[in-house]
N, C-alpha and C positions, 0 to 999 in steps of 0.2 A: 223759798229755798231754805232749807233748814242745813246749818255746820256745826262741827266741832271746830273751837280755834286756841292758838295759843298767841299770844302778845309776844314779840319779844323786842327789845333796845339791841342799837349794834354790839352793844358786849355782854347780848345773849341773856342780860338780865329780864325775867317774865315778870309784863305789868299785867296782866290780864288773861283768860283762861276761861274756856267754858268747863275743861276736867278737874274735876275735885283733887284727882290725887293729884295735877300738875300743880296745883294750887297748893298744895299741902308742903310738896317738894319746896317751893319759890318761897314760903312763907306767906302767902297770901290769906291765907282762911284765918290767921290770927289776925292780922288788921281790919279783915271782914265780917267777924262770927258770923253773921245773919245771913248772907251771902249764898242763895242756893245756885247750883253749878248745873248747866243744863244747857242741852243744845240750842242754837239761835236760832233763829226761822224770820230771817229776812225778806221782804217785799224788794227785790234788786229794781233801783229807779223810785222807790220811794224815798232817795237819801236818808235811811235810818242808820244809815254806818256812814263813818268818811270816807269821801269822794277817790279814795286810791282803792280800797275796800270793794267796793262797789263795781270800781271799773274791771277789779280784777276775778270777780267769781262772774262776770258776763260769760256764756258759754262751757260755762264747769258742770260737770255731769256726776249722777251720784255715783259714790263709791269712788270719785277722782278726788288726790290729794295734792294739794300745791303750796306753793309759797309765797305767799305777794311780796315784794320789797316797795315800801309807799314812802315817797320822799315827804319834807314834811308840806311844803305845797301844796300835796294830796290829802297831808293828813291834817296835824292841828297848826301848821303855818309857822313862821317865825315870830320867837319871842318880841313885841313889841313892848315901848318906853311909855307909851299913851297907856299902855294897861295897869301901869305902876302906880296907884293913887297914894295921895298924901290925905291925912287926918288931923286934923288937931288931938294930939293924946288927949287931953281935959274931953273934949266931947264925944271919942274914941267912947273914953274910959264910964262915961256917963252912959253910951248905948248898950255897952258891956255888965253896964251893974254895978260898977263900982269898980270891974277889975280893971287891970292894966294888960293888955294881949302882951306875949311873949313873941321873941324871933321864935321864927320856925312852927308856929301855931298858925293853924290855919281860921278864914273867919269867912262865914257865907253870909252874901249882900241878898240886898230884897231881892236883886232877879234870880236869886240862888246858883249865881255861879259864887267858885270857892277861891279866894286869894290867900295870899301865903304872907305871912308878917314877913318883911325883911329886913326892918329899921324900926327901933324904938328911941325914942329921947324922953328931953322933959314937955317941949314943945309938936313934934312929930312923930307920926307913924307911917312908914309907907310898908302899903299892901302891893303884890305882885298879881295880878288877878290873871296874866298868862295861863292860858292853857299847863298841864304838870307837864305836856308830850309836847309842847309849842320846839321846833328846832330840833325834834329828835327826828331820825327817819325809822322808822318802825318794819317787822319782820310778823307777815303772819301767817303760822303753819297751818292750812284749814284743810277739813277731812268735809267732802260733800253725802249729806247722809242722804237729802231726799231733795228731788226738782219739784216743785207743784203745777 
């Protein structure tokens, strides 16, 4: 199944977009320069999208346009306390190069997921490795271009 789709948060903010110019509007192409915008073409049942994603283009035919509302259950779950890890800054700062990570800098672990700095000291750092979308319920406007 190939879609067009748009992301959106409940206050209508777009995280995501396969249209360039929807992208452009949201400000998205400046955080992504490299980023090319182009239809998806999903295997449905191959879980390559989240499981509310999935349930909801079962049955959609091309040329049908709809809107999934995916609680986050469906989508990226709730924020968990277990995904918040603690660092010694000194050995932090040693895997970094020398530098000291900043709040609000992001930092990718060997399994390459990405966590979010949310505490620095002299002694710790704690990383948020939550999901960005963990606790949000998400809004997706998809256009069905083609059934395979």
């Amino acid at each position: 199944m190939t879609l067009e789709y748009t992301g959106r948060l409940d206050d209508e903010t777009v995280f995501d977009t396969s249209r360039e110019s929807v992208a452009e509007e949201a400000g998205l192409t400046e955080a992504q320069p490299d980023r090319e915008y182009a239809p998806l073409t999903v295997d449905v049942g191959d879980e390559q999208v989240i499981e509310g994603m999935e349930e909801g283009l079962i049955g959609l035919e091309a040329g049908e346009t709809e809107t999934l509302t995916i609680p986050p259950e469906k989508a990226y779950g709730e924020p968990s306390d277990d995904r918040v890890q603690e660092f010694e800054t000194e050995e932090l700062r040693e895997m970094l190069g020398g530098q000291t990570p900043e709040e609000g800098t992001y930092l990718e672990a060997q399994n390459g997921s990405q966590g979010e700095v949310v505490h620095v000291d002299e002694d710790v750092v704690r990383v948020d490795f939550n999901p960005r979308l963990a606790g949000e319920t998400l809004k997706f406007d998809v256009e069905i271009i083609d059934v395979n």
